[in-house]
C-alpha positions in Angstrom: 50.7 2.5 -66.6 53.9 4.1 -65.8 56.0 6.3 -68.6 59.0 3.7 -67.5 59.6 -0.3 -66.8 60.5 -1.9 -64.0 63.4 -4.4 -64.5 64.2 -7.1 -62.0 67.3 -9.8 -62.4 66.5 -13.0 -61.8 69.7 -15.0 -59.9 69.9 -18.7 -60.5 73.3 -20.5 -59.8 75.4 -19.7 -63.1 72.5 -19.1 -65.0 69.0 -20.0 -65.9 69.8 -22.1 -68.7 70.1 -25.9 -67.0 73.3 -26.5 -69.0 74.9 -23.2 -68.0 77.4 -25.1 -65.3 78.5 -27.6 -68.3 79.5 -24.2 -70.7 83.0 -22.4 -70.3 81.5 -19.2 -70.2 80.6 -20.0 -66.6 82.1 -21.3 -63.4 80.4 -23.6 -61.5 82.3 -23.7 -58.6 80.3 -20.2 -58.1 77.3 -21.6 -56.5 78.9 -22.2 -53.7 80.3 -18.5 -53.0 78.8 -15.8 -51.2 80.7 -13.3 -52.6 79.9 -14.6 -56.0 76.1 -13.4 -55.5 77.5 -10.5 -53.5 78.7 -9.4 -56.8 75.8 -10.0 -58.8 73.8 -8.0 -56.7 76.0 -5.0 -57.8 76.5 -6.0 -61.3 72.6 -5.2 -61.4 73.0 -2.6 -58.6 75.2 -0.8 -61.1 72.3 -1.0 -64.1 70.1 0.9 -61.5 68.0 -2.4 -61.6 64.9 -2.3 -59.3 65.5 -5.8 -57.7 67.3 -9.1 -57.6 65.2 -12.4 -57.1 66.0 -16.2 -56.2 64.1 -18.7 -56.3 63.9 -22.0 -54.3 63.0 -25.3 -53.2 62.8 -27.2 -50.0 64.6 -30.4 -51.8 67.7 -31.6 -53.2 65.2 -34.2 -55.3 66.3 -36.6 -58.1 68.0 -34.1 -60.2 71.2 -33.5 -58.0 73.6 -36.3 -60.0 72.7 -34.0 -63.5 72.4 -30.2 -62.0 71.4 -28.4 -59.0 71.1 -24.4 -58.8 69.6 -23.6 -55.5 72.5 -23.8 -52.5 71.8 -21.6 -50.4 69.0 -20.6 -48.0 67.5 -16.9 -50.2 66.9 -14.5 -47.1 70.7 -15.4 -45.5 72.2 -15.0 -48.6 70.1 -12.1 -49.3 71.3 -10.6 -46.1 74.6 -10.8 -47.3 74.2 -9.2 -50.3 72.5 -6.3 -48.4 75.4 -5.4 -47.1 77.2 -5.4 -50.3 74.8 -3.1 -51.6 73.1 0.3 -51.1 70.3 0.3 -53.4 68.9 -2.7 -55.2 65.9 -4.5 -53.8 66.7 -8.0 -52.6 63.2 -10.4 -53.0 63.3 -13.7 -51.8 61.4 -17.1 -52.5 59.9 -18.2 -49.0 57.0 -20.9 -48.5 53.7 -20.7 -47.1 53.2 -24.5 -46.9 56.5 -25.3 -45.2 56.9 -22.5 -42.2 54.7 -20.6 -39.6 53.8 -17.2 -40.0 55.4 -15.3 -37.2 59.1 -17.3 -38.1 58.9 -16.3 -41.7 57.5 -13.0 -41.0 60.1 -12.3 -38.5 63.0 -13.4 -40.5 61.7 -10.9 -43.8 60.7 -8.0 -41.3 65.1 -8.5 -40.3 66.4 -8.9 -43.9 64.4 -5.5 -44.7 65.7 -3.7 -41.2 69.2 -5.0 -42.6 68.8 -3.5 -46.3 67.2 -0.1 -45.0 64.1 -1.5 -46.3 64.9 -3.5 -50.1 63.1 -6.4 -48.9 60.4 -8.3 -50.9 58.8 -11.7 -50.9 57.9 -13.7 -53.1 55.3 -16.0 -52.0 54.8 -19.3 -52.9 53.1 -22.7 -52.0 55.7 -24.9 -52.8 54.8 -27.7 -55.6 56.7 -30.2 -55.3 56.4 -34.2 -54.0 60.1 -34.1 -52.8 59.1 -30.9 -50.7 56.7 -32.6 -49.0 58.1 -35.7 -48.3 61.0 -33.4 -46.0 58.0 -32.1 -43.9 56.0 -35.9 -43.1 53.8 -35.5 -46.0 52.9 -38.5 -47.6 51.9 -36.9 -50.9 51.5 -32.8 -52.1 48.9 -31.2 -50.2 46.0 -30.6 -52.5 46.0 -27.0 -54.9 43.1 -25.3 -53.8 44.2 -26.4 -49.8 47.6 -24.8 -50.8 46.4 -21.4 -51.6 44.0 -21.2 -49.0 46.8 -21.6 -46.1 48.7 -19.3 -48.0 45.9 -16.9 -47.4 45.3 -17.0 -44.1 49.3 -17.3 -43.7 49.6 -13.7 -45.5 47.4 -12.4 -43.7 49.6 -13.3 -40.6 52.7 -12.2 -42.0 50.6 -8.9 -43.1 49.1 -8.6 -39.6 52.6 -8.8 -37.8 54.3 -6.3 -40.0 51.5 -3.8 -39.3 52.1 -4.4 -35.2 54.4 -1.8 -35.0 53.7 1.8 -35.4 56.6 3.6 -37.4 57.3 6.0 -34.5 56.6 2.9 -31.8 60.3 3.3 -31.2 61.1 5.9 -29.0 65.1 5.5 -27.7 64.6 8.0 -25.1 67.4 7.4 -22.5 66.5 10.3 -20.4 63.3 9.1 -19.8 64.0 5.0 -19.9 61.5 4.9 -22.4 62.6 2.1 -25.5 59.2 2.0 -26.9 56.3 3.1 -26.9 53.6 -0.3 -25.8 50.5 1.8 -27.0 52.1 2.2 -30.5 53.1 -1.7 -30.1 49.8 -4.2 -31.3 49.0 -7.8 -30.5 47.2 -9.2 -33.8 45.4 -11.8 -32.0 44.8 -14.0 -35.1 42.5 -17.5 -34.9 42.2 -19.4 -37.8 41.5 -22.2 -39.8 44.9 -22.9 -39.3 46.9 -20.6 -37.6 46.2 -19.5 -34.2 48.8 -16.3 -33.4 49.1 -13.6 -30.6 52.0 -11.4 -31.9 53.5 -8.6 -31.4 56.6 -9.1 -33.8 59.3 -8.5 -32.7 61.1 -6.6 -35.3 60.1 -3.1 -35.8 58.6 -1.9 -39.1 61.5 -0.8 -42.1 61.2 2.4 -43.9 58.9 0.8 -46.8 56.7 -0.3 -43.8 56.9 -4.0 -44.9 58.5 -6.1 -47.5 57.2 -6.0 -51.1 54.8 -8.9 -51.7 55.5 -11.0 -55.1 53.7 -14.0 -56.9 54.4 -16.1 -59.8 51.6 -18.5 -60.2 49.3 -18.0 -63.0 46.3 -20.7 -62.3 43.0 -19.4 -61.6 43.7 -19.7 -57.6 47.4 -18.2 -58.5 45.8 -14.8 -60.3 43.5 -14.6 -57.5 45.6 -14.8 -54.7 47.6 -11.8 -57.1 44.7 -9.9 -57.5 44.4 -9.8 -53.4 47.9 -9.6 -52.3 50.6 -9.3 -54.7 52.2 -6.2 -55.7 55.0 -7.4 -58.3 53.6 -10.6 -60.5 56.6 -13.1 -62.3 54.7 -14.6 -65.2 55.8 -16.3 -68.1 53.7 -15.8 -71.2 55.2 -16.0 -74.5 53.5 -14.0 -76.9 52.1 -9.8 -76.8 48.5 -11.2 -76.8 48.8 -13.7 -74.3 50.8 -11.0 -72.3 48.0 -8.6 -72.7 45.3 -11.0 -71.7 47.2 -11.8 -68.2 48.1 -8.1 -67.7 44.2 -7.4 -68.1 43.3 -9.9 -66.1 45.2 -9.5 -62.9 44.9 -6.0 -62.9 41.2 -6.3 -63.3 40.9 -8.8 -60.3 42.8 -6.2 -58.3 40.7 -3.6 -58.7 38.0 -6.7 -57.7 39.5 -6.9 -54.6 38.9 -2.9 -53.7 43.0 -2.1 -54.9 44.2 0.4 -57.5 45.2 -1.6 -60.6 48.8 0.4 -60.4 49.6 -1.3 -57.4 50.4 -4.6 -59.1 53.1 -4.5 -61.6 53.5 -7.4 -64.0 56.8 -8.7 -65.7 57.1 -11.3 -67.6 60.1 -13.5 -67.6 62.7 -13.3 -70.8 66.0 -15.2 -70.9 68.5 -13.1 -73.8 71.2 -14.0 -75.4 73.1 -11.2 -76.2 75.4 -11.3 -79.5 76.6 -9.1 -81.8 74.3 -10.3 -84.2 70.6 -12.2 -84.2 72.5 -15.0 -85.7 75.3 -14.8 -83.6 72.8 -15.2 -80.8 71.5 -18.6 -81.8 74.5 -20.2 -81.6 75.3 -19.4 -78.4 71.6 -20.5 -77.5 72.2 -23.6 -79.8 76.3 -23.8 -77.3 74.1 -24.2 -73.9 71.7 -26.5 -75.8 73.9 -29.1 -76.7 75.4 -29.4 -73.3 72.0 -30.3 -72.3 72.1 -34.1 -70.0 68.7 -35.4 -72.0 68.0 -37.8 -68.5 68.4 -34.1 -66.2 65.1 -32.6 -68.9 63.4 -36.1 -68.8 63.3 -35.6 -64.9 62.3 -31.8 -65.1 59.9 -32.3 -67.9 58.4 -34.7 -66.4 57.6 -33.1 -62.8 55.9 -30.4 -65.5 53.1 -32.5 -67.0 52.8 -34.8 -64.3 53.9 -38.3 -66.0 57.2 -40.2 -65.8 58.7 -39.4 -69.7 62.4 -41.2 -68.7 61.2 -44.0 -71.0 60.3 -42.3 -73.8 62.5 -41.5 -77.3 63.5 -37.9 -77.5 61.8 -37.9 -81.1 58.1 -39.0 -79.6 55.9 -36.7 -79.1 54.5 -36.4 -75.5 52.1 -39.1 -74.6 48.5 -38.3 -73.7 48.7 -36.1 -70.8 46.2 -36.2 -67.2 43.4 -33.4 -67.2 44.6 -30.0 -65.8 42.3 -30.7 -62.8 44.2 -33.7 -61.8 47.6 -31.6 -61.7 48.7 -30.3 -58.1 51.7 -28.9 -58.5 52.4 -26.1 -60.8 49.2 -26.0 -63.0 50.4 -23.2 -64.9 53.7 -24.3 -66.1 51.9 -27.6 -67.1 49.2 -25.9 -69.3 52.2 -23.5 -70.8 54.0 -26.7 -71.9 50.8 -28.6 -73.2 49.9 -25.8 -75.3 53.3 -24.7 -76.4 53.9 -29.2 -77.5 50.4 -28.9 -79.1 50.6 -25.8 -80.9 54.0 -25.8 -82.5 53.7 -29.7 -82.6 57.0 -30.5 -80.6 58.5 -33.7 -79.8 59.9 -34.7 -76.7 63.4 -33.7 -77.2 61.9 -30.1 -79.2 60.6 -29.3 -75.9 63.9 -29.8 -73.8 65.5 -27.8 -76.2 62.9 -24.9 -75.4 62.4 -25.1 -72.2 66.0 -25.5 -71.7 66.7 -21.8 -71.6 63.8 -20.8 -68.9 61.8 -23.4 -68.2 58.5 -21.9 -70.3 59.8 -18.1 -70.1 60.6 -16.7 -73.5 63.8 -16.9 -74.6 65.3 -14.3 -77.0 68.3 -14.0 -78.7 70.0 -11.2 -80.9 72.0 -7.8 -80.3 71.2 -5.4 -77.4 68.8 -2.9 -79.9 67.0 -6.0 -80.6 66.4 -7.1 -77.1 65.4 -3.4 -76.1 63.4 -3.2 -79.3 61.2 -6.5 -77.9 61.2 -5.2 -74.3 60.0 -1.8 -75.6 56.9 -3.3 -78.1 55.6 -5.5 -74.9 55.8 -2.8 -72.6 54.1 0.0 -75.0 51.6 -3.1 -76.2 50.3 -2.8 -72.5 51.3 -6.9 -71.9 54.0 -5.7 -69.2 54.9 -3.1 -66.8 58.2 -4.7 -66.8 60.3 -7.6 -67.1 61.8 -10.4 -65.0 65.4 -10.5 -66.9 66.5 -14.5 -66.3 70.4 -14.4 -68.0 71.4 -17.7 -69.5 74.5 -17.9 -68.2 76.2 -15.3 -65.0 77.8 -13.4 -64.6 78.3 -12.4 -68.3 74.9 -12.6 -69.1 73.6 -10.4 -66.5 76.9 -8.2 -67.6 75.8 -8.3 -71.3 72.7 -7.2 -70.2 73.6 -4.4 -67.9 76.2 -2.7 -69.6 74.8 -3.4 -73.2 70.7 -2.9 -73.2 70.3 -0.9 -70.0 71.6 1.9 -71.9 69.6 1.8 -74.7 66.2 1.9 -72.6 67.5 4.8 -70.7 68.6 6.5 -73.4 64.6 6.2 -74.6 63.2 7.4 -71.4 62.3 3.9 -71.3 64.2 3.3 -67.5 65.6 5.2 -64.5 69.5 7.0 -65.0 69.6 6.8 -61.5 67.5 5.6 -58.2 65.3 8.4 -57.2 64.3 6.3 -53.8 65.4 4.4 -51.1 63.2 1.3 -51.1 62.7 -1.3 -53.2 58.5 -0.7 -52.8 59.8 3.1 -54.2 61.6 1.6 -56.8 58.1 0.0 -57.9 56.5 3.4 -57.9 54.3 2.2 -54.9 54.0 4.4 -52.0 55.6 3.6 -48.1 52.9 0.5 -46.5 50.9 2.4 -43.7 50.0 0.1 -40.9 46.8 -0.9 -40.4 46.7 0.1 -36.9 48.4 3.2 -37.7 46.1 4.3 -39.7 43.2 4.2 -37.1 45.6 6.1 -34.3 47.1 8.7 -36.7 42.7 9.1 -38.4 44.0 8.7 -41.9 41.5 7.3 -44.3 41.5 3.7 -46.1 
């Protein structure tokens, strides 16, 4: 475990919370603007943040009359913001079920030429019905089915980022040489499902490929972590849970023949930052007022897999299907079952909750408070960092930035300033090494 935390923002229109549009804090008019996210991006730039995140969906859905925070397409905009920026990492949401390898592969391998190597994605399988329906499916591809293309489709994307040695490039006008072809590899990949020749063709970035993230927390989800991913988004809400996870991921990487350092974990935490702990609720209690109870109905229901929009907000949830009859985001439905059950929540006590984050914890109070809860999951061993959602942008990412950064870093707690170049240095991880560099140059692994 590292002496300091990793810390990544997590971008979401004008804020996580699903009312944030609604609250005069915010502008919604910004989710339409480039230079809007261009500007978050060095907000956290300036808090020497490892890396900014969005997430997104294939599908406008039912939700668009109430609320929609996904606009734009993550590795344009992302390229965008690269420009705008010299140092953070820029990760973005891509999926497995809904592309072919060597496209996706292609257009990551350009957004991390672009940034100078700050590229990371965040694979996912894409959960929902509305997703599928855009692509001819009649219904969501089965769970276990989804993670096992997304295997073999890593592998791909993996295989294609290795095809070029780092010094395959040669530029040599003199000569007429542009590359090198014996330092330039077909991957010649048959599978189950995906049948690819390759070379890319976009040589490999100074990090030698983009960082690979995962947020799914089901048995298949840690497992596909353990394997491949190298930062995990999680959302558990309490130091034991977070310790169990940590364990457990890290354990099933070392499992898979990898060094347990090589995945970092951070949870996801949505502050709101006050002058005072109780000054802090009632901003929370602000956004959750200005909550459209239809919008949650519809979101709460796509999480536990039955149609709540005739329901009274003060029932508690009906009896819920079995977690093996749940193929979109089994996780997130088992987070909300528990968290209903154990506190006892109604229906409209858990659009309250979830309001904020969806399932992520959700703190409020002043910034020593916020650093004070950061620090005891961190030194518990239940994070290695933390996947910061604001409420409400730009202030809360502001707030955030300018208010709590310093405290960690006056702890020894987070970096004063970037010590590397790439957002896989910035996660303490060293430069990827080709596979088929590694044979030619006779370096061991």
């Amino acid at each position: 475990m590292s002496s300091q935390l990793h810390l990544n923002a997590f971008l979401m229109g004008v804020g996580h919370h699903e009312a944030a549009w609604r609250h005069p804090r915010t502008d919604a008019r910004n989710v339409l603007r480039a230079g809007y996210f261009q500007e978050l991006a060095r907000i956290a730039e300036r808090g020497k943040l490892d890396s900014v995140f969005f997430a997104d969906l294939l599908s406008v859905g039912s939700r668009i009359e109430r609320n929609t925070q996904t606009t734009f397409e993550p590795i344009t905009l992302l390229s965008a913001m690269a420009v705008a920026t010299e140092h953070i990492g820029l990760i973005a949401t891509a999926s497995t079920g809904y592309n072919e390898p060597y496209n996706l592969a292609r257009s990551l391998a350009s957004l991390d030429r672009i940034s100078g190597g700050r590229a990371g994605w965040n694979i996912v399988t894409s959960v929902g019905a509305d997703e599928a329906a855009n692509f001819g499916y009649a219904e969501l591809p089965d769970h276990a089915g989804r993670y096992r293309r997304a295997g073999e489709f890593v592998e791909v994307a993996t295989a294609l980022w290795d095809s070029w040695e780092p010094d395959a490039v040669v530029l040599d006008a003199a000569t007429g040489i542009f590359a090198d072809p014996d330092k330039v590899h077909t991957v010649d990949h048959v599978g189950e499902r995906f049948t690819v020749r390759g070379p890319l063709n976009v040589p490999s970035s100074a990090q030698g490929r983009p960082l690979l993230v995962q947020a799914g927390s089901s048995e298949s989800g840690k497992d596909f972590a353990g394997r491949w991913a190298e930062a995990v988004f999680t959302a558990q809400r309490s130091i034991p849970e977070g310790q169990d996870f940590y364990r457990d991921v890290k354990a099933r990487a070392v499992a898979a023949g990898r060094d347990q350092d090589e995945v970092k974990i951070l949870p996801g935490i949505v502050p709101f930052i006050a002058e005072s702990e109780a000054a802090g609720r009632r901003l929370e209690r602000e956004f959750t007022e200005l909550i459209s109870p239809e919008y949650a109905l519809r979101q709460l229901s796509q999480m536990v897999g039955v149609d709540l929009t005739g329901y009274p907000l003060d029932a508690p949830l009906p009896p819920l299907p079995p977690l093996e009859k749940i193929q979109g985001n089994k996780s997130r439905y088992q987070l909300v079952k528990d968290l209903a059950s154990r506190e006892s929540l109604t229906i409209g006590d858990l659009i309250a909750e979830l309001g904020g984050g969806r399932g992520h914890r959700t703190v409020a109070g002043t910034p020593e408070q916020i650093a004070d809860d950061l620090q005891r999951w961190f030194e518990a061993g239940a994070a290695d960092g933390f996947n910061v959602m604001p409420p409400y942008l730009p202030g809360g990412l502001t707030d955030f930035v300018d208010q709590v950064v310093p405290i960690l870093q006056a702890r020894g707690l987070f970096r004063t300033d970037y010590t590397e170049t790439t957002l896989r240095g910035h996660y303490g991880l060293r430069p990827h090494i080709g596979r088929y560099a590694r044979v030619v140059a006779g370096v061991g692994g």
